[in-house]
N, C-alpha and C positions, 0 to 999 in steps of 0.2 A: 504494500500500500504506500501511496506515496505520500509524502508531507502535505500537499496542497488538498489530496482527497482525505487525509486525516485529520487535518483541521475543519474542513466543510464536514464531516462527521461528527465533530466535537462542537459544531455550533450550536446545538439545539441542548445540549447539559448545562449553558451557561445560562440564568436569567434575561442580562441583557440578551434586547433582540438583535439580532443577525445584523440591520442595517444598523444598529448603534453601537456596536461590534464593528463593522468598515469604519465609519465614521472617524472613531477613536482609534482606531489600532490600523486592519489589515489593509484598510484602504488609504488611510490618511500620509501624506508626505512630507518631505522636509522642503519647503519652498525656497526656490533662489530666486525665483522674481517675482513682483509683483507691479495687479496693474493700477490705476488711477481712485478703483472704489475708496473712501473714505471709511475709517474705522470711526467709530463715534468716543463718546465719554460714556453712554450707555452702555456699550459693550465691552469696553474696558471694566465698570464697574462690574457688570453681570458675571464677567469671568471672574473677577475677586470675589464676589459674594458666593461663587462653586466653591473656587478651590482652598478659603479658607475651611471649610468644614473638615478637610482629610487633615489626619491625626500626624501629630510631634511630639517628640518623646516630653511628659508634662505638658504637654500644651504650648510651648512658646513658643511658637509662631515664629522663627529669627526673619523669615524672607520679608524684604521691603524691595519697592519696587521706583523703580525713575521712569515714568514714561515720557518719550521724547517724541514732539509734535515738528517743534520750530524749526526752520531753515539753518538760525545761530546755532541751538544746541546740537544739531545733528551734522553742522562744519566741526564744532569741535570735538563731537567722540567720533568722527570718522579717521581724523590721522593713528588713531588708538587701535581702530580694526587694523588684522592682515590685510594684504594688499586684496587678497579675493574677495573679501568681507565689503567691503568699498562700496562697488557700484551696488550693488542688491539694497543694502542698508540704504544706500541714496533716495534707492526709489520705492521703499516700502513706508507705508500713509504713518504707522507708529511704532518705533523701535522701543523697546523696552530694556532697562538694565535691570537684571537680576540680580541683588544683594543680601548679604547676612548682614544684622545688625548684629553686632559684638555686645552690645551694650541690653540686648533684648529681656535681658532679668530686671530690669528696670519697672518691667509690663507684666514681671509675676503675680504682682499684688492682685490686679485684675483676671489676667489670666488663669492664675490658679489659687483660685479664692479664697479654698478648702485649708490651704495649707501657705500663707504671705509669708511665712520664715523660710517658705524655699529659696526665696532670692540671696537667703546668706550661701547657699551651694554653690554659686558659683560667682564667688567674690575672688577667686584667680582668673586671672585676664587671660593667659594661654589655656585653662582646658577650657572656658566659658567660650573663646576661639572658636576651638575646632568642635564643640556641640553646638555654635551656632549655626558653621557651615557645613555638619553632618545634616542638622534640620530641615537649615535651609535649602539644601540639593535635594532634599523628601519635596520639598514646597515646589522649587522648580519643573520638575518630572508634573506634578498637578496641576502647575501653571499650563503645560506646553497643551495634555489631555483638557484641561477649559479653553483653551483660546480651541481648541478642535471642536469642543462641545459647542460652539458658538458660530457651530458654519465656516470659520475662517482656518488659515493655513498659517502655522510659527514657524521661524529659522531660525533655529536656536543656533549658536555659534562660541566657542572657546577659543578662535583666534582672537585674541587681543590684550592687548599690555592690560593688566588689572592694575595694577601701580599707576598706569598712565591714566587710567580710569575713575580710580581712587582720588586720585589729587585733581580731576579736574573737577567733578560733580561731587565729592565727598569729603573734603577739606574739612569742614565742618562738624561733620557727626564720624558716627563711628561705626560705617558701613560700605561692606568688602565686597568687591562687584563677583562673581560667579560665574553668568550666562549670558551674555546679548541675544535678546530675540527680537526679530522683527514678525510683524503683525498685520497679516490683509489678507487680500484674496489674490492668487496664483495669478500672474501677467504670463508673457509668452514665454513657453520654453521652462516650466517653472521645474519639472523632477528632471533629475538626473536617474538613470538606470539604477529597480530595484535590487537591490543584493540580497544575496544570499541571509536566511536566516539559520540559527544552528537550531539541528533538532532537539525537542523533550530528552533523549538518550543520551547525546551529549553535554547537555545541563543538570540533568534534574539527577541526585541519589537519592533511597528512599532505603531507610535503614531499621 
């Protein structure tokens, strides 16, 4: 049996249905271009109001988000992308930077109500680090599945100076860039040829 006929076999065990199944997962692409439609502030918002409900370890939430509209701001985080990252980012309606907020225990009180003396856990500045950008890569992955949930196409992208990122949009606070995604609907030429996925057998043990 082949991968392709064993997965269209396995679609009907899952809740989700079939077409919400493509949508998110087997159909959905990584876009390299996009065309002129406009993303709104609604749908911006819509997709935050999904993907905050998927779970982080206690709750905090590290992922904050920069959406970038303007001509200005999107001259200056383009010398920051690889050079391939460039023209795609140019011409997608809103590129978004994906961040950990380092500082995210700040927001325990609220966030984890039950218990406000969590915030003394993580009063070390290096492991509260890298639990914020463990979380925050959980939030990201839920970011790219709601911007899909939403009709539209993400490019998420890890070429780019994060230092040179840092300092230009984050000087300020205390948040560590992670992913550029941009954000629209597929212009011409948008997927590149799908690859290969590995199979359940070489992933999965069951002990």
């Amino acid at each position: 049996m082949t991968s392709t006929t064993s997965t269209l076999s396995l679609t009907d065990t899952l809740a989700l249905s079939p077409d919400a199944q493509d949508q998110l997962f087997r159909a959905a692409r990584t876009a390299n271009s996009f065309s002129g439609e406009p993303v709104t502030d609604d749908q911006i918002r819509a997709i935050y109001d999904l993907v905050r409900w998927a779970p982080t370890a206690m709750n905090t939430q590290p992922l904050r988000a920069l959406v970038i509209r303007s001509d200005e701001m999107r001259r200056r985080l383009l010398p920051h992308l690889a050079e391939g990252n460039r023209a795609k980012t140019e011409t997608a309606p809103v590129t978004v930077v994906l961040a950990a907020d380092t500082d995210f225990h700040e927001q325990t009180p609220k966030t984890f109500p039950h218990r406000p003396e969590a915030k003394e856990n993580f009063s070390e500045q290096g492991p509260r680090a890298e639990f914020a950008r463990t979380n925050a890569l959980l939030q990201v992955g839920y970011f790219i599945i709601g911007v899909r949930a939403a009709g539209l196409a993400a490019g998420p992208m890890t070429g780019f100076d994060a230092a040179g990122v840092d300092g230009e949009f984050f000087a300020d606070r205390a948040w560590k860039s992670l992913v550029v995604v941009n954000v629209g609907q597929p212009g011409d030429n948008p997927w590149f040829d799908r690859l290969p996925r590995l199979d359940f057998e070489e992933v999965v043990k069951t002990v």
